[in-house]
Structures are given as C-alpha cells and as structure tokens.
RODO-2510 file (C-alpha; in nm, 4 decimals, decimal comma):
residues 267
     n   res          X          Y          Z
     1     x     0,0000     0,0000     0,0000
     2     x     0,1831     0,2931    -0,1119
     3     x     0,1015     0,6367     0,0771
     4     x     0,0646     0,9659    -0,0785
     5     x     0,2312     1,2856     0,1141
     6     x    -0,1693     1,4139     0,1813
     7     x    -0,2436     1,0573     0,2916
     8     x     0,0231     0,9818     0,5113
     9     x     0,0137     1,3596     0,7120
    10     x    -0,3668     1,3909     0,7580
    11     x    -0,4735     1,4536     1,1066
    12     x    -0,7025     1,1787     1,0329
    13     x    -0,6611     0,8338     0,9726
    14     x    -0,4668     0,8201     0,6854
    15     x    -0,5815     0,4451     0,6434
    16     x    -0,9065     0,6142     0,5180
    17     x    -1,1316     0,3353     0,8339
    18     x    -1,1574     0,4956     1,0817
    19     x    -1,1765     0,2032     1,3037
    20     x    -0,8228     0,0866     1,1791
    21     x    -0,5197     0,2583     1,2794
    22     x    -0,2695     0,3950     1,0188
    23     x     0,0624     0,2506     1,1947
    24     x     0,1164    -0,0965     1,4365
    25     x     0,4467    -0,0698     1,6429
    26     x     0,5147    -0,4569     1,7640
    27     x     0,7247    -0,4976     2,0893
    28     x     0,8724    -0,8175     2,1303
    29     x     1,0120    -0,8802     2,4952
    30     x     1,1381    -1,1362     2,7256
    31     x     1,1696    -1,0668     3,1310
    32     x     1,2294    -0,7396     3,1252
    33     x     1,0689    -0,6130     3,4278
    34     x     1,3127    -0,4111     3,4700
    35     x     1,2914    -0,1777     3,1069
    36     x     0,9200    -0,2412     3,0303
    37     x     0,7858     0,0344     3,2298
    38     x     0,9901     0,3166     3,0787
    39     x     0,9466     0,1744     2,7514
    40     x     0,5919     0,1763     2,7530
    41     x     0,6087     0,5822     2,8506
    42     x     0,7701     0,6800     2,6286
    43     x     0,5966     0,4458     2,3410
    44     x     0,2969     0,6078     2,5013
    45     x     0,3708     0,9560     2,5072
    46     x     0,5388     0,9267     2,1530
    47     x     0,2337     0,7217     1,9810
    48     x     0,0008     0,9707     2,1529
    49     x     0,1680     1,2320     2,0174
    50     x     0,0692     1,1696     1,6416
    51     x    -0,1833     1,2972     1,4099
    52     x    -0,3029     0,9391     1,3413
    53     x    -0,4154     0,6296     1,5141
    54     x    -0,1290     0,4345     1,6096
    55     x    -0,1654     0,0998     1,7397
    56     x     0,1174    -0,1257     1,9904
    57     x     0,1092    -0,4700     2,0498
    58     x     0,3395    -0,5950     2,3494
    59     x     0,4005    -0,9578     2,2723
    60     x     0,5378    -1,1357     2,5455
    61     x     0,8236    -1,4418     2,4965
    62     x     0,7281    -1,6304     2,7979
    63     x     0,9020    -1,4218     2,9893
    64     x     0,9080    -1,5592     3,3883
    65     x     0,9676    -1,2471     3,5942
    66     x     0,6561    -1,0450     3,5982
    67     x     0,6949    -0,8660     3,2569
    68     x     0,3322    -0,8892     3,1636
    69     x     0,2012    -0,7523     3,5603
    70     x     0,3980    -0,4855     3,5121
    71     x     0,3216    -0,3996     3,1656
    72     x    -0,0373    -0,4636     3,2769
    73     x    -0,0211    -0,2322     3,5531
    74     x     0,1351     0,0695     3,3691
    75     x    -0,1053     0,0316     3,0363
    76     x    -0,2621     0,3704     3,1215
    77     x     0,0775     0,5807     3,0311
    78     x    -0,0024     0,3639     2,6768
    79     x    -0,3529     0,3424     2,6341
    80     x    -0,3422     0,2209     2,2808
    81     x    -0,1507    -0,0864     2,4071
    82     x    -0,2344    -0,4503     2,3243
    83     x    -0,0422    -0,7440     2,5352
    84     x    -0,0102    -1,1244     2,3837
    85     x     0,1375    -1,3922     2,5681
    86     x     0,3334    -1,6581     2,4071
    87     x     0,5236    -1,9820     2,4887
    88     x     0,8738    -1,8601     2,5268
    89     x     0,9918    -1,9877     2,1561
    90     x     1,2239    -1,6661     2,0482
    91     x     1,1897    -1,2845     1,9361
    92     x     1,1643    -1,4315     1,5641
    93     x     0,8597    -1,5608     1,6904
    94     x     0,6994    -1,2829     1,9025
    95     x     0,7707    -1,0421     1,6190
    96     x     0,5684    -1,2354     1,3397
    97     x     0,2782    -1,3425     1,6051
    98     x     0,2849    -0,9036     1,6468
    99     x     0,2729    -0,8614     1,2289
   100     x     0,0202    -1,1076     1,1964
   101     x    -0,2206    -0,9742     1,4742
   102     x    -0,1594    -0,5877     1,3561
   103     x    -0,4368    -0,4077     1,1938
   104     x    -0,2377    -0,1224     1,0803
   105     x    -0,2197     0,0121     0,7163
   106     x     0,1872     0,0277     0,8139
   107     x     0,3256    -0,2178     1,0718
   108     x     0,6493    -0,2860     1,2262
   109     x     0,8638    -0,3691     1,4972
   110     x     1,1294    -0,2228     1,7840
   111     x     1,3437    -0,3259     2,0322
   112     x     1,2444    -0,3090     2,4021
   113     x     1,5386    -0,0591     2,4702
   114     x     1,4316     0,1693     2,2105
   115     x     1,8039     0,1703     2,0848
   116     x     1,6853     0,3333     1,7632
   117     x     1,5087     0,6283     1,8339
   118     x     1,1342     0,7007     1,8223
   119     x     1,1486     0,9887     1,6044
   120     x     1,3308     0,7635     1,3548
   121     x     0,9884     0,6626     1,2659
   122     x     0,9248     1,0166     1,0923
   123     x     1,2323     0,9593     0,8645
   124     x     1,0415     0,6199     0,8170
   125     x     0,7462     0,7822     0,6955
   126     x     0,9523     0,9861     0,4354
   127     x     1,0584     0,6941     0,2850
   128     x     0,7084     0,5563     0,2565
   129     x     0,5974     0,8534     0,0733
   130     x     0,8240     0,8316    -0,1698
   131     x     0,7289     0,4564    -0,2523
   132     x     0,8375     0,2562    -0,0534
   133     x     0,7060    -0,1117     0,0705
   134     x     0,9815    -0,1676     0,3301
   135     x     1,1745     0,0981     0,5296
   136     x     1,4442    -0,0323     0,7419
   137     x     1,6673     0,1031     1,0240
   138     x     2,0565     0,1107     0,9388
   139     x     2,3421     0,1300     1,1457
   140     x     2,5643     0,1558     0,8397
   141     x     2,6379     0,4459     0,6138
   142     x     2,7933     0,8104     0,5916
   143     x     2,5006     0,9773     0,8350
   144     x     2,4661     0,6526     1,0649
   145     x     2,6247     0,5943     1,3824
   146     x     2,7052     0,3671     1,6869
   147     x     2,7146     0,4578     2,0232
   148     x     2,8817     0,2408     2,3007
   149     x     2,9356    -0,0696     2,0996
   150     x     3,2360    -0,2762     2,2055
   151     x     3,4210    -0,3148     1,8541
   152     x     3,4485    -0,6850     1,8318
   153     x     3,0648    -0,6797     1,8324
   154     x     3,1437    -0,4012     1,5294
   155     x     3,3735    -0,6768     1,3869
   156     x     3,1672    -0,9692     1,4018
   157     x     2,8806    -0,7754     1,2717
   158     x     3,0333    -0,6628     0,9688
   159     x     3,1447    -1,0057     0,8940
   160     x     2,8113    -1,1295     0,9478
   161     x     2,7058    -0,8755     0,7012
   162     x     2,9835    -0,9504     0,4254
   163     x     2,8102    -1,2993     0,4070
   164     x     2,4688    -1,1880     0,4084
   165     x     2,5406    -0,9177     0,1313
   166     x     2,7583    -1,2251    -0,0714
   167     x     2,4801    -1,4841    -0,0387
   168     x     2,1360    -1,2981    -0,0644
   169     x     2,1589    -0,9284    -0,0442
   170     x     2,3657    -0,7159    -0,1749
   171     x     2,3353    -0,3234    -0,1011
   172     x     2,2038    -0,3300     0,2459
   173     x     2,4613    -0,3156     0,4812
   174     x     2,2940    -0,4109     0,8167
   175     x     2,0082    -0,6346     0,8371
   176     x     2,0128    -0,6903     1,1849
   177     x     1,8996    -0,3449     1,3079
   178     x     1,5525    -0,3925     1,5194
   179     x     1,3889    -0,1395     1,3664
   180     x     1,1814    -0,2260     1,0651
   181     x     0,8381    -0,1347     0,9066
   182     x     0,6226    -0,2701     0,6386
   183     x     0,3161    -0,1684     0,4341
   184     x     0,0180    -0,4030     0,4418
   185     x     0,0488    -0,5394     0,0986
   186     x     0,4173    -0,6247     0,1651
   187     x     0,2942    -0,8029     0,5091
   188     x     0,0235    -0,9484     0,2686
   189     x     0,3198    -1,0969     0,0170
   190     x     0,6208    -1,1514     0,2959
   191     x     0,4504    -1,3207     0,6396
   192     x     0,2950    -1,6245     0,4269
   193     x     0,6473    -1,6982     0,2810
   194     x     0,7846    -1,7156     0,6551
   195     x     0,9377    -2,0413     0,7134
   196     x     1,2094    -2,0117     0,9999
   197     x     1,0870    -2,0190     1,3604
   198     x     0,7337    -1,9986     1,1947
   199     x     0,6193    -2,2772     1,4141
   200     x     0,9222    -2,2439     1,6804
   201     x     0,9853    -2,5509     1,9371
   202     x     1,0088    -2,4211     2,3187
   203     x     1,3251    -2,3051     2,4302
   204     x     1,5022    -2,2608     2,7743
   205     x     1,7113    -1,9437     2,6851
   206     x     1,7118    -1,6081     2,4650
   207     x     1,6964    -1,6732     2,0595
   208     x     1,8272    -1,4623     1,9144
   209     x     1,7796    -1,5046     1,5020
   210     x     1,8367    -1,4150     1,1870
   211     x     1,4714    -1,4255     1,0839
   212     x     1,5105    -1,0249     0,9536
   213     x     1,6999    -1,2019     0,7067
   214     x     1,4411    -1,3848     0,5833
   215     x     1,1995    -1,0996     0,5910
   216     x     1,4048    -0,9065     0,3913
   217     x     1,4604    -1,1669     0,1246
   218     x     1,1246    -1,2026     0,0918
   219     x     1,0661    -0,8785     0,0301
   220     x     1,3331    -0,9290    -0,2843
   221     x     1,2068    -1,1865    -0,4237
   222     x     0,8875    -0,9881    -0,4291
   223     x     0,9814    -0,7333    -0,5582
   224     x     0,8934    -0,5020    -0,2360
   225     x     1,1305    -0,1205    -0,2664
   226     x     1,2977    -0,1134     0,0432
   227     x     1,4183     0,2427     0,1927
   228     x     1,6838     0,2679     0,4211
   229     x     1,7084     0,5167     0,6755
   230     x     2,0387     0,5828     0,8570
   231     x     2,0129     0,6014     1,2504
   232     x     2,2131     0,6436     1,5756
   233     x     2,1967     0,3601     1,7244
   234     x     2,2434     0,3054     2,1393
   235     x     2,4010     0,0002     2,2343
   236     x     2,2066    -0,1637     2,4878
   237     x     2,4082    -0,3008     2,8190
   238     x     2,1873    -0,5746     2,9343
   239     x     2,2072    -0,7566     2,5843
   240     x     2,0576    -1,0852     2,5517
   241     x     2,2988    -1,1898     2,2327
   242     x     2,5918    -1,4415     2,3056
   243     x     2,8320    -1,3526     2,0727
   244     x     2,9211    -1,7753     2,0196
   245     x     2,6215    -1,9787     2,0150
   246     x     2,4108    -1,6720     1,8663
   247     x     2,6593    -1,6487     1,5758
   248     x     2,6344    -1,9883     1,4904
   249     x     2,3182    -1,9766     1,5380
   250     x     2,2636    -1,6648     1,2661
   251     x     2,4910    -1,8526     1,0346
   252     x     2,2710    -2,1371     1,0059
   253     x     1,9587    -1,9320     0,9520
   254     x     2,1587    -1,7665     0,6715
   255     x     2,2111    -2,0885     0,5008
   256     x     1,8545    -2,1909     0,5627
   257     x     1,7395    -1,9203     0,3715
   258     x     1,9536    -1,9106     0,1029
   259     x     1,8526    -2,2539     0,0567
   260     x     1,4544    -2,1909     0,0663
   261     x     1,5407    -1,9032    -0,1856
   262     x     1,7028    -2,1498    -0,4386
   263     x     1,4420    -2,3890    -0,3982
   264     x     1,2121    -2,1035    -0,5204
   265     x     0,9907    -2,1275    -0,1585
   266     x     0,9943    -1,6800    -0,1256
   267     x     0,8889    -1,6510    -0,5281
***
C-alpha cells in the first residue's frame, strides 16, 4: 500500500477506516521487568503524540519475571496498548505473532530498549511517501552511527554482514537493526512466505535469530522497494545476544534461507 504525502500527514486516519489505525508498532520482549515500564512511557507519550491512530502490540516471549504484571499495571501511560502472551519460543517468533495480529495500514517492529530512536519513525514515513514497501533502520552508512558498541561486536557484525550481502543481499549493509516497518500489501506478500521459527519448538534461553533475514529476502524476491534510513543507534548493556552460540546460530539461519530461496519457496 503505497502512501501519498496528503495521505500519510492527515490529522485523520490516513488508512481512510476509521476504526483501523494507520501505523502498528510490535514490541517483542522477554523478562524485562526491569525496562518495560519506561518503555511503555515513552511508546505512550510518543504514539500519543501523532496525528493518526497508532496501534502497539506488546508480545510477550514467555518471559518468567513479571513482565506482563507490570506492563499490565502501567497500560494507562499507553492506552493504545495490546499485550499477547506466548510460549517462550524466540523474538523471531513474538515479532511475526505481532505482524500477523496488527491491523495497521503500516506495521512494524522495535526493540524493548528503544536503541533506535522514536522519532526515527518520521524519517520512516519519508521513505514511505516516496514509494516505498519496506523501510528499514541502518546502522551503516555516511550519516549513521554507533554509540557504546564494544568493537568486536562491530567486527563480528560486519562479517556477518559480508556474508549476508555475498549470499542474498547485496546493497544493504545491516540487516540486523531492530527497527523495521512494512506496508500491508508487503505483510500481505512476505509473512505467508515465513518459514524459519514460523512454528518455533520451546526453548530454555534467549533466541536470538536471523529471521530479519528472511523478511528481507522475501521482500526481494517480491519485488517489495525497500528504503533505508540511517540512525544512531544506542548500544544496549543488558544484551541478551551471546556472541558464540548466537553467531552460529545466525549462520545457520543464513544458510537456511539461502537454501529456501534457491528452492524457489519466497517466489
């Protein structure tokens, strides 16, 4: 669904229902009792603060330390707030349970710690009205920049990226940024041609993926536009990513993929 300017600025809903909202921001999280409540504040005050109805959807990873009573109990500074509660089976899957369960004309996702900024979300919209179907976050680029990452994260993330530009897409040089947003058509083409961690098994830690690799090819193979918007980026202390069995795990998932895709499964 591409958005004129006049559509996508109206102090009404730009969807043209108004019982839809315009834009769904997803939330994946897993115990964070301790982040939740300032995250939903600001989501809150920021979401409130637009000239459209803007949907969130809290989807909750089986987390095990009170996450969802606290979220519960602060849903007034967010009053637009949804909460689902899955099995704890990954943020791959908490992020596509959010997608398919959004009703807006423009859905996406971000990170608990709200690394990338809020307001990124107008550059976002920029992008949209110039045509595109995807707009994602980048870390990468002459006007991006990272703030308090150690620099063998840096490293391995750039080598992560070299394979993931050799394999299955070249020209976008971070994937990985958890900050992404899609128009409903692209949702309509992408989310059915999910196969990784569609139907993920139970686990007993974090899982972290590379399922915004997948979404992203996808949106290739379908010929979605994707815009890229450069961003500072905050590097986030209480990171759930292991650095070895993450990796590995990243590096499968980019061989899954590039498998599926020459099997013709994202056509």
């Amino acid at each position: 669904m591409r958005l004129s300017p006049a559509q996508a600025t109206g102090v009404q809903n730009p969807a043209g229902d108004t019982g839809s909202p315009f834009l769904t921001l997803v939330i994946p999280v897993y115990n964070e009792a301790d982040r939740i409540g300032p995250c939903l504040a600001e989501v809150g005050a920021w979401s409130m603060s637009l000239p459209y109805p803007v949907e969130v959807i809290l989807v909750d990873d089986g987390s095990s330390d009170g996450t969802v009573a606290i979220a519960g109990s602060v849903a007034g500074v967010c009053p637009n707030l949804t909460i689902i509660q899955e099995a704890h089976r990954g943020k791959a899957n908490a992020v596509l349970t959010g997608l398919e369960a959004s009703r807006g004309a423009i859905a996406g996702f971000c990170d608990v710690d709200l690394a990338t900024p809020l307001a990124t979300w107008d550059e976002c919209l920029v992008e949209f009205q110039a045509g595109a179907d995807v707009v994602i976050a980048s870390r990468e680029g002459a006007q991006a920049n990272r703030v308090g990452e150690p620099s063998y994260r840096h490293v391995m993330g750039r080598a992560f990226n070299f394979l993931i530009q050799a394999l299955l897409l070249p020209g976008i040089h971070d994937t990985q940024c958890g900050f992404k947003f899609f128009t409903r058509d692209a949702l309509d083409a992408i989310l059915p041609r999910c196969y990784l961690y569609r139907d993920a098994a139970t686990t007993s830690r974090p899982r972290v993926t590379a399922f915004d690799v997948e979404l992203l090819t996808i949106a290739r193979h379908q010929e979605c536009q994707i815009g890229i918007v450069p961003v500072t980026w905050h590097y986030g202390e209480h990171t759930k990513v292991n650095p070895i069995t993450d990796t590995l795990q990243n590096l499968g998932d980019v061989l899954k993929v590039r498998m599926n895709a020459w099997r013709g499964l994202y056509n």
